[in-house]
C-alpha positions as CSV (number, residue, x, y, z in Angstrom):
1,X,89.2,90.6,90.3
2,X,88.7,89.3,93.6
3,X,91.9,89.3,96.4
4,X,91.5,87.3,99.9
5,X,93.0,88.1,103.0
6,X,93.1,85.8,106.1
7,X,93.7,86.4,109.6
8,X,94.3,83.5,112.1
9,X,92.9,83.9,115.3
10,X,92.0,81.5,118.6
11,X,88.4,82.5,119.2
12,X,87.1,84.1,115.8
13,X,88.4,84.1,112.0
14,X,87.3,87.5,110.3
15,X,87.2,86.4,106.6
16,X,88.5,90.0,104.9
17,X,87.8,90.1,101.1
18,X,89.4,92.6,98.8
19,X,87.2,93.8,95.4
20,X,88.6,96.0,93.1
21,X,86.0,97.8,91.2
22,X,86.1,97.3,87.7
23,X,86.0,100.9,86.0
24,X,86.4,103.2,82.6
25,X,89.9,103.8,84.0
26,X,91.0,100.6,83.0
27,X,89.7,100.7,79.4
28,X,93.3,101.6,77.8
29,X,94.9,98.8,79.2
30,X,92.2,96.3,77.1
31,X,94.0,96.8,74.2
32,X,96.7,94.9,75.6
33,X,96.3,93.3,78.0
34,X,95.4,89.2,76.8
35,X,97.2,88.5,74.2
36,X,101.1,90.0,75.4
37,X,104.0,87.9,74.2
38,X,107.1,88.4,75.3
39,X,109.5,90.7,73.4
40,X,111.4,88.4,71.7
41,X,108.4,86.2,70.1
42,X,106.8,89.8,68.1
43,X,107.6,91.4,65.1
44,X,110.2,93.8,64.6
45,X,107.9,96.3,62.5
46,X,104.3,96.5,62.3
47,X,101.8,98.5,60.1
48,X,101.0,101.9,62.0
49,X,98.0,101.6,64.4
50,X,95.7,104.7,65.7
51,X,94.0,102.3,67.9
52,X,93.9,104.2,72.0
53,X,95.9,107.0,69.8
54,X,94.0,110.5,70.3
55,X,94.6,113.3,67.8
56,X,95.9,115.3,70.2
57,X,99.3,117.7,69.5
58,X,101.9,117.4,72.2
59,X,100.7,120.7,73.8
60,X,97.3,119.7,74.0
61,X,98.3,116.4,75.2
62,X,100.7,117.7,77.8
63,X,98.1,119.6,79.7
64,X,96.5,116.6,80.6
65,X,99.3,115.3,82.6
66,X,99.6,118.4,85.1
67,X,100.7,117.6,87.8
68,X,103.4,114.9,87.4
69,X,105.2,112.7,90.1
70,X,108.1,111.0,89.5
71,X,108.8,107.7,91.1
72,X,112.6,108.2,92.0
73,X,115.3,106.2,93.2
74,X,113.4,102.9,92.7
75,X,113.5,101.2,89.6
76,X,116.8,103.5,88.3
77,X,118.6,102.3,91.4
78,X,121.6,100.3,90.3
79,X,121.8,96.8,91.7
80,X,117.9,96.3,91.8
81,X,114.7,98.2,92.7
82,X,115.2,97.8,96.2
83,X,119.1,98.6,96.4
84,X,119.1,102.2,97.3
85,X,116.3,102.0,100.3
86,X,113.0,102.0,99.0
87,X,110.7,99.4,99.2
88,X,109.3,97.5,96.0
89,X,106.8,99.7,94.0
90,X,103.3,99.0,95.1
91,X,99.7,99.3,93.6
92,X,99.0,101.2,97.1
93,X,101.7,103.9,96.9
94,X,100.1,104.4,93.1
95,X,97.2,104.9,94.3
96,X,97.8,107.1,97.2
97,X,99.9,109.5,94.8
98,X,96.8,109.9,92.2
99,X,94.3,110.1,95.5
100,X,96.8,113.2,96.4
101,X,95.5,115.1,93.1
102,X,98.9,113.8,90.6
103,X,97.7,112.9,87.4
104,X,100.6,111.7,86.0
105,X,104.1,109.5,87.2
106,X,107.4,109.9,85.2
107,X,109.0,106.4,86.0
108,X,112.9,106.1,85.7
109,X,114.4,102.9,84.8
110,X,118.3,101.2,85.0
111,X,117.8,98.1,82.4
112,X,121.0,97.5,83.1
113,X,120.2,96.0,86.2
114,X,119.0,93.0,84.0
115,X,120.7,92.7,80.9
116,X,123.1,90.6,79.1
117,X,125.8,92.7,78.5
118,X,127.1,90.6,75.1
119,X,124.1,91.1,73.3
120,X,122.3,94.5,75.4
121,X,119.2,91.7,75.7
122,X,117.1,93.0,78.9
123,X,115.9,90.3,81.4
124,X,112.6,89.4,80.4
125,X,111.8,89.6,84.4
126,X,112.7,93.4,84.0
127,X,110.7,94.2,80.8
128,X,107.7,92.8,83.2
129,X,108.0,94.0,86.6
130,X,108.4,97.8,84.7
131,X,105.2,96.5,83.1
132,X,103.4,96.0,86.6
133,X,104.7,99.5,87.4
134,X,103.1,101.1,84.4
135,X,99.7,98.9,84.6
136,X,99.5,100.4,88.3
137,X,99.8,103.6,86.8
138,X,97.4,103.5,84.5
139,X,94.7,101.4,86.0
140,X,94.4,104.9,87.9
141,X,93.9,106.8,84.7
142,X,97.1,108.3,85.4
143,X,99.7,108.8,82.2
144,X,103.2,107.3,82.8
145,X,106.5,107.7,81.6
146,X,109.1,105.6,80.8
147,X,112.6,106.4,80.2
148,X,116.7,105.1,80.3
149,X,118.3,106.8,83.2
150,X,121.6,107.3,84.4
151,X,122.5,103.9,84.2
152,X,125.7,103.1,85.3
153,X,126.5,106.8,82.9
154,X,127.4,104.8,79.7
155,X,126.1,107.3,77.5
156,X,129.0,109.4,77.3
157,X,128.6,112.5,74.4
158,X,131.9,111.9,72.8
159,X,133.1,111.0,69.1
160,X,135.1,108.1,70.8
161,X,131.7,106.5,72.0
162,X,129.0,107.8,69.6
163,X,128.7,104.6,67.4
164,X,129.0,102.7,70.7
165,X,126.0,104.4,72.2
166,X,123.8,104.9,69.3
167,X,124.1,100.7,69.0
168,X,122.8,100.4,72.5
169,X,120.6,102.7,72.7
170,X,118.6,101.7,69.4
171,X,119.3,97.8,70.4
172,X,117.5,98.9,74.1
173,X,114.7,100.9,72.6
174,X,113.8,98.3,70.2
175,X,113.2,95.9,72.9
176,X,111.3,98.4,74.8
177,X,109.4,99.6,72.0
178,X,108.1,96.1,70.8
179,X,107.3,95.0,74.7
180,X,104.6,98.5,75.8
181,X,103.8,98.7,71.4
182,X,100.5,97.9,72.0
183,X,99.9,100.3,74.9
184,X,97.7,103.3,74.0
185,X,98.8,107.0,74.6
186,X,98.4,106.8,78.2
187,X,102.2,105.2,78.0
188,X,105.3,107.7,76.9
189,X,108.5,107.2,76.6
190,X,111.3,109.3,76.7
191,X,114.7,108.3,75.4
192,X,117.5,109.3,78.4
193,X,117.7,111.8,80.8
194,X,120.6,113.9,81.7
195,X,123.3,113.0,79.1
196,X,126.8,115.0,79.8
197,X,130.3,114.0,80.1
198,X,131.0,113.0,83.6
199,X,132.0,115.9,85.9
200,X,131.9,118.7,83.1
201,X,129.4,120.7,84.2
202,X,130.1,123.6,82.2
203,X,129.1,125.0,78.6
204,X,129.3,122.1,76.4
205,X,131.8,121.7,73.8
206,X,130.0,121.2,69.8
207,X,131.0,117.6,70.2
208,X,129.1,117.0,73.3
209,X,126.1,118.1,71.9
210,X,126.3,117.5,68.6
211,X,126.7,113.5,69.4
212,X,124.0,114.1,72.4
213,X,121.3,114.8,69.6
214,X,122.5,112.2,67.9
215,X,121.2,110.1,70.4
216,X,117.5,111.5,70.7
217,X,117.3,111.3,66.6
218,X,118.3,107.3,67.1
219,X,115.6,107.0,69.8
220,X,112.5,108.9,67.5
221,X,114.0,106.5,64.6
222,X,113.8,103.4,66.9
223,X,110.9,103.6,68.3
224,X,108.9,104.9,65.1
225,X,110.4,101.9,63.2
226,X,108.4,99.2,65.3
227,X,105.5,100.6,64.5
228,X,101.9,99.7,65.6
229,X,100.9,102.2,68.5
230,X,104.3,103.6,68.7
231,X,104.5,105.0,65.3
232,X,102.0,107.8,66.7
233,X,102.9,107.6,70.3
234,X,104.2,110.6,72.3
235,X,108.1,111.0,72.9
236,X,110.0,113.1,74.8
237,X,113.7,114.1,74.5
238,X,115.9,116.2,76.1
239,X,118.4,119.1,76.0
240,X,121.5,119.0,77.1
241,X,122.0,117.7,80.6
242,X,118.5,119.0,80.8
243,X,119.7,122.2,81.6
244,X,117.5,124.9,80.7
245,X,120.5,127.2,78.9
246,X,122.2,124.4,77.0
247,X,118.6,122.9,75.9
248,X,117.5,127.0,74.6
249,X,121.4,127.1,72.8
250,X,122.1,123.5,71.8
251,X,119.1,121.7,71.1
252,X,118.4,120.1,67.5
253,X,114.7,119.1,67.4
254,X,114.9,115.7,66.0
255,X,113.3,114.3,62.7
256,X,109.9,112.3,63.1
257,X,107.4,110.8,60.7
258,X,105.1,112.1,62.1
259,X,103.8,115.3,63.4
260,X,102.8,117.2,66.8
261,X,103.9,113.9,69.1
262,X,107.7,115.2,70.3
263,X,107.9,116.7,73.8
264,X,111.3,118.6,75.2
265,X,112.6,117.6,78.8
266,X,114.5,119.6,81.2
267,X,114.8,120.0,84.9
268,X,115.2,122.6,87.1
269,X,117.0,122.6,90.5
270,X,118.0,126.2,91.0
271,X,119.6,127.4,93.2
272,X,121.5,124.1,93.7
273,X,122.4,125.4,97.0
274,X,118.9,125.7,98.6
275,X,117.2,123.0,96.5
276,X,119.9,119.8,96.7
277,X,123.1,120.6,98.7
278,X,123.2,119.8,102.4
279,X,126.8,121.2,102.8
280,X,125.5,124.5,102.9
281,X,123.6,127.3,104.9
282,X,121.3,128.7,102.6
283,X,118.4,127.8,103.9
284,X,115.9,130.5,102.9
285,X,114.2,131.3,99.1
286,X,112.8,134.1,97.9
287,X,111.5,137.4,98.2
288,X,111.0,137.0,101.5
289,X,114.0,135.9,102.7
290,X,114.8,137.8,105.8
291,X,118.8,136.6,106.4
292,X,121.3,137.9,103.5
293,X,124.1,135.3,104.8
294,X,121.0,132.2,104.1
295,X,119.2,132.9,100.6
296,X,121.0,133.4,97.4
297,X,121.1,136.5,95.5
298,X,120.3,134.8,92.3
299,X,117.5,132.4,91.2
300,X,114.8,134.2,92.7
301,X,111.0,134.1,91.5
302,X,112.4,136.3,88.7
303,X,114.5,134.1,87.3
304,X,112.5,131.4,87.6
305,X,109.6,133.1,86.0
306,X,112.3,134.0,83.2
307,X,113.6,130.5,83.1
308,X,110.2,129.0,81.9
309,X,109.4,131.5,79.7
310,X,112.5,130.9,77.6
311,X,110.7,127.3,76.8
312,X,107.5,128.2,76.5
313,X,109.2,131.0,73.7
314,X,111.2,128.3,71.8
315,X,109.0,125.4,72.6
316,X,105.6,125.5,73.6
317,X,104.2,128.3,71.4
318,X,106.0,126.5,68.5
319,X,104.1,123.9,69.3
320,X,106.2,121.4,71.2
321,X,105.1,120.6,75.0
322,X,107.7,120.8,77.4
323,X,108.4,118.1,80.2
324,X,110.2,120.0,83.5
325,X,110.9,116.1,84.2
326,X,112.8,117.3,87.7
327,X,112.3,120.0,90.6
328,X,112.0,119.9,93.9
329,X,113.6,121.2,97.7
330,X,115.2,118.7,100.2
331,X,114.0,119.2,104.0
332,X,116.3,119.8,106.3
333,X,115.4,118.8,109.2
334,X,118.8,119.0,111.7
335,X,119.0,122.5,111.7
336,X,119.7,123.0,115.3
337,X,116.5,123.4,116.8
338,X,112.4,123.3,116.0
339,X,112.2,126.7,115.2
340,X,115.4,126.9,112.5
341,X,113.4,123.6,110.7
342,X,110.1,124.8,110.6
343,X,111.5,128.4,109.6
344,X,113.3,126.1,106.9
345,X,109.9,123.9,105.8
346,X,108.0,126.8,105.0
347,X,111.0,128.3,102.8
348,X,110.9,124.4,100.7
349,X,107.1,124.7,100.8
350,X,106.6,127.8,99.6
351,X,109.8,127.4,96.8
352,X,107.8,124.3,95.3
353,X,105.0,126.1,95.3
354,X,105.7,129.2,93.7
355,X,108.2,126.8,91.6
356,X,105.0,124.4,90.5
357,X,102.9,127.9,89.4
358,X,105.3,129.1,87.3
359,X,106.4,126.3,85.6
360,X,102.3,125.7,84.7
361,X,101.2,129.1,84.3
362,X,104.0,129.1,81.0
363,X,102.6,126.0,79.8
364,X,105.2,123.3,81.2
365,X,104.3,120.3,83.0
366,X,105.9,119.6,86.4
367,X,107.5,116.8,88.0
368,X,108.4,116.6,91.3
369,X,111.6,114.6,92.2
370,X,110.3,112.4,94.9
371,X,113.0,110.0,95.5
372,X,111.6,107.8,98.3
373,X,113.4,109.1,101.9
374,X,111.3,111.6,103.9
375,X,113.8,112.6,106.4
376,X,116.7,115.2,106.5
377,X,118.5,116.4,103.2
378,X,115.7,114.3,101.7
379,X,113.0,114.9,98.7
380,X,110.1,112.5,99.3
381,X,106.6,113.2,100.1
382,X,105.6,109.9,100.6
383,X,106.1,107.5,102.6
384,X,106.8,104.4,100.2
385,X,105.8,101.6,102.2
386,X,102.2,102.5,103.0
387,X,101.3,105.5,100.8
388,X,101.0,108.0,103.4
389,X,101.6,111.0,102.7
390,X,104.3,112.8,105.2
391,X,104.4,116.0,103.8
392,X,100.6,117.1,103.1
393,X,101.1,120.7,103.0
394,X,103.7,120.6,100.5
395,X,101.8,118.0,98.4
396,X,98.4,120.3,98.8
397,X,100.6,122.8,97.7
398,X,102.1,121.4,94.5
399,X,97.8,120.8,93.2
400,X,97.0,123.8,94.8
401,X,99.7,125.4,92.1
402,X,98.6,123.5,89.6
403,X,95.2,124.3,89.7
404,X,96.2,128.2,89.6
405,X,98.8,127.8,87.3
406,X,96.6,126.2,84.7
407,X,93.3,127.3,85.5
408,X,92.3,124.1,85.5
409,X,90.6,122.7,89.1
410,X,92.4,119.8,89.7
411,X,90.6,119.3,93.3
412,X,87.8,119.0,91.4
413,X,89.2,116.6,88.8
414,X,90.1,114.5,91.8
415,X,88.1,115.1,94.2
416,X,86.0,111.4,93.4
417,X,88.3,108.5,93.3
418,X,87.9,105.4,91.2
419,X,87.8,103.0,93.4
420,X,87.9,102.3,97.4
421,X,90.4,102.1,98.7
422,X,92.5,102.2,102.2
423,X,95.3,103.8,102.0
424,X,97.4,102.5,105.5
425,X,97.9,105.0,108.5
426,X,100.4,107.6,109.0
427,X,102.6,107.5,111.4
428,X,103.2,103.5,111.6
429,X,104.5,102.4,114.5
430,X,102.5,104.8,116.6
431,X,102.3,106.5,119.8
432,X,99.6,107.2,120.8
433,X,97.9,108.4,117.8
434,X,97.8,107.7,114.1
435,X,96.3,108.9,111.0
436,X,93.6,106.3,108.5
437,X,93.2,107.4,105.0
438,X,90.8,105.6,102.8
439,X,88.9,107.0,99.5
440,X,85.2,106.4,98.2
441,X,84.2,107.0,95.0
442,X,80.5,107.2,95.5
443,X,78.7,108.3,98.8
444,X,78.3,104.5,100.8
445,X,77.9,103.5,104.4
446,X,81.7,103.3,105.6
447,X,82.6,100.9,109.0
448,X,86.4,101.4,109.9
449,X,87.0,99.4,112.9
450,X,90.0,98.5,115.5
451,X,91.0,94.4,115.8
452,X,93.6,92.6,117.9
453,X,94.7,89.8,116.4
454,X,93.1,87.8,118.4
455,X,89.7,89.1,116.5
456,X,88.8,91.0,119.2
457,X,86.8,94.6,118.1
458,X,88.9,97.3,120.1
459,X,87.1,100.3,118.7
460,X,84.8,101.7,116.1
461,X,86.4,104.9,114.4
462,X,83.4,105.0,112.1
463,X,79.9,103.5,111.2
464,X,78.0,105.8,108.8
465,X,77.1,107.3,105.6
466,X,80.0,109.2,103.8
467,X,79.9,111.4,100.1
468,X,82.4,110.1,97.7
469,X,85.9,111.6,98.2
470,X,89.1,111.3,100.4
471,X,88.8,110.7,104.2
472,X,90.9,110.6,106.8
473,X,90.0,109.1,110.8
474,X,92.3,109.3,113.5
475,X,92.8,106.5,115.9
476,X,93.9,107.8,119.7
477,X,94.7,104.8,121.4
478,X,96.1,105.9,124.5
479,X,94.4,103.3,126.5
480,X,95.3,100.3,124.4
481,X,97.9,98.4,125.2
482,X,100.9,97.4,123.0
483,X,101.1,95.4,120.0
484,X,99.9,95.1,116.6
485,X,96.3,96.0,115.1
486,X,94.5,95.3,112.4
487,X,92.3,98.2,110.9
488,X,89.0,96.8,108.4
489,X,87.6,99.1,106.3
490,X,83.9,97.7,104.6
491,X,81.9,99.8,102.1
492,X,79.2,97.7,100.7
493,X,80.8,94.7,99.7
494,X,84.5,95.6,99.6
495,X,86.8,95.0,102.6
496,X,90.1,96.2,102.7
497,X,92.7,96.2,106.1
498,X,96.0,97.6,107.2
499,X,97.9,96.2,110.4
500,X,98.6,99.5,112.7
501,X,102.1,99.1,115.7
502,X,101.6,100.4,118.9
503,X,104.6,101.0,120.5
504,X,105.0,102.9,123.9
């Protein structure tokens, strides 16, 4: 496939074409991809089909998604993908995330957004702009999930609105089900996320949870009745408001037809007042902690280390994987001065790191709550809009983790991307620097050069032979003038470009 890219200019036209490599990474989409009807024109229930189905149990399979990303406050946001700040989903920011080292993207969705309400029917635009999500997921060889968030909250774990919710939810599922059926294991879904009664945060009464596994059982039953790939597929459910506690007391592993494909989700944001609350002062984690009056006495490495091993007891060594589907540490960057913010950055980084090691090193898999926004009280690592990443350390540090964690080198497992690529500069608008990211996956002669748009070469950052791998160029253009750029990356036969603001 073939993209073109024009640049109008007065004096010279540079002709810039695109080619995305075809590659092994997109051989679990073939399955699908011709022949896709929309939902309502297939078959309820289909005869079972192993086909892009590995014999794989759940644990086995889990450790192949380490480490996971989630893709937050996007396609979940209520009133449309772009209603809570974040740009709409691009092949790029996929891309950069798996060029990072992630090998995995847990993708939350509102289809609620687009639904009729009568009938629970989800927009047919919906059903495929989540598809384009998940295709540039897994064109990466990445695995994705799929799940129903929040949503507006309507699944309340009540007597009063258990046949109301069960109706939904299997009426939802079905259409999602049929839609991604003849996706291959690459695709998971998972069946809510953190169910509770609104505002009772506290042990849950037998009703709540009784009716709350109630809904994971309807989910299994759903999507196991439509058959095809999803009769073996991978699912995951989840304890009690994902907590941890209420998931080791309260959980009822649900019924399935088949064996070895259930997964268990929690999440993990402890303590809440370091991790996710910006009306507070604790601002330091763990044993080295040097201020009593800024760290918690509680939720230290310790229990951290405890907290995981209670689901790798109850789960994992009985043989069902574990999804920690949310963690993560907001910056705070308004702290009163440069030193209190750095002291404060190397707290989060060092919590998600110790956090990420723990959580593989007793068999979970981790998901990082990225949820778009990079600056203060804020969890994202990248920026959204051009794939940068604007927190490296921390994201070097969550692979990092994960490599030790597992014993697995995922620096290795990454270090040769699939395809080339440019992945846009960081920062962007500049002054008077900014950073060029672009990936190779075989050792090719590399010419990055500087345009004006008047298709005028202002400089040559590179023009030479580079080994396959991630690569980053700097541009200092203190003695260019003001304006817009347009960077052109050519390997071989491939020519991507960015456009790079200069603003003094």
């Amino acid at each position: 496939m073939k993209k073109m890219f024009f640049i109008p200019i007065f004096s010279l036209m540079i002709v810039l074409l695109a080619t995305i490599n075809s590659d092994a990474a997109n051989n679990h989409l073939l399955h699908h991809a011709l022949l896709h009807k929309s939902s309502a024109a297939l078959a309820d229930s289909i005869a079972p089909d192993t086909t892009g189905m590995r014999n794989l149990t759940s644990v086995e399979f889990s450790k192949k998604m380490i480490p996971g990303w989630n893709l937050g406050n996007s396609l979940e946001a209520i009133g449309g993908e772009t209603a809570w700040g974040n740009p709409l989903v691009s092949q790029k920011l996929i891309d950069s995330v798996k060029a990072a080292g992630f090998n995995s993207v847990r993708i939350p969705v509102a289809w609620s957004n687009n639904m009729d309400m009568a009938t629970f029917t989800i927009d047919q635009e919906l059903l495929n702009r989540v598809e384009d999500v998940v295709n540039y997921v897994l064109t990466n060889d990445m695995y994705a999930i799929i799940n129903i968030h929040w949503d507006g909250g309507w699944m309340q774990p009540t007597y009063a609105q258990q046949e109301y919710v069960n109706n939904r939810l299997e009426i939802i599922w079905r259409q999602i089900a049929i839609h991604f059926r003849d996706y291959d294991d690459h695709l998971l879904f998972a069946g809510t996320n953190e169910v509770m009664v609104d505002g009772d945060y506290g042990t849950p009464k037998k009703e709540y949870y009784t009716v709350q596994n109630s809904f994971n059982q309807v989910f299994v039953n759903t999507v196991r009745s439509t058959g095809g790939c999803n009769y073996y597929r991978h699912l995951v459910v989840q304890g009690f408001n994902t907590n941890i506690n209420n998931t080791i007391s309260f959980f009822t592993i649900p019924q399935d037809v088949i064996s070895n494909r259930l997964m268990v989700e929690v999440h993990y944001y402890d303590p809440y007042n370091f991790t996710i609350n910006f009306n507070t002062n604790i601002t330091q984690w763990g044993k080295n902690a040097t201020d009593p009056s800024k760290t918690e006495t509680w939720a230290n490495e310790a229990w951290a280390d405890g907290q995981f091993n209670k689901m790798k007891t109850k789960f994992v060594d009985k043989g069902y994987a574990v999804i920690l589907g949310e963690y993560g540490a907001m910056a705070r960057t308004m702290l009163g001065s440069d030193e209190l913010n750095a002291e404060h950055a190397e707290y989060r980084r060092y919590y998600i790191e110790y956090i990420t090691r723990s959580i593989c090193q007793h068999g979970l898999v981790p998901y990082y709550w990225d949820n778009g926004a990079t600056g203060n009280n804020s969890l994202g690592l990248f920026n959204r809009a051009t794939g940068a990443q604007v927190y490296p350390a921390i994201v070097q540090s969550i692979i990092d983790a994960a490599r030790e964690g597992t014993g697995i080198d995922r620096r290795q497992q990454n270090t040769v991307p699939a395809k080339t690529f440019l992945l846009r500069n960081y920062p962007n608008p500049f002054n008077p620097a900014t950073s060029i990211t672009f990936t190779l996956p075989a050792r090719a002669r590399v010419a990055l050069k500087i345009y004006d748009l008047l298709g005028k070469e202002v400089a040559t950052l590179l023009d030479k032979e580079l080994p396959a791998g991630n690569h980053t160029q700097t541009w200092n253009a203190s003695d260019a003038p003001t304006g817009e750029y347009i960077c052109r990356l050519q390997v071989n036969s491939v020519i991507d470009t960015c456009k790079l603001v200069l603003v003094r």
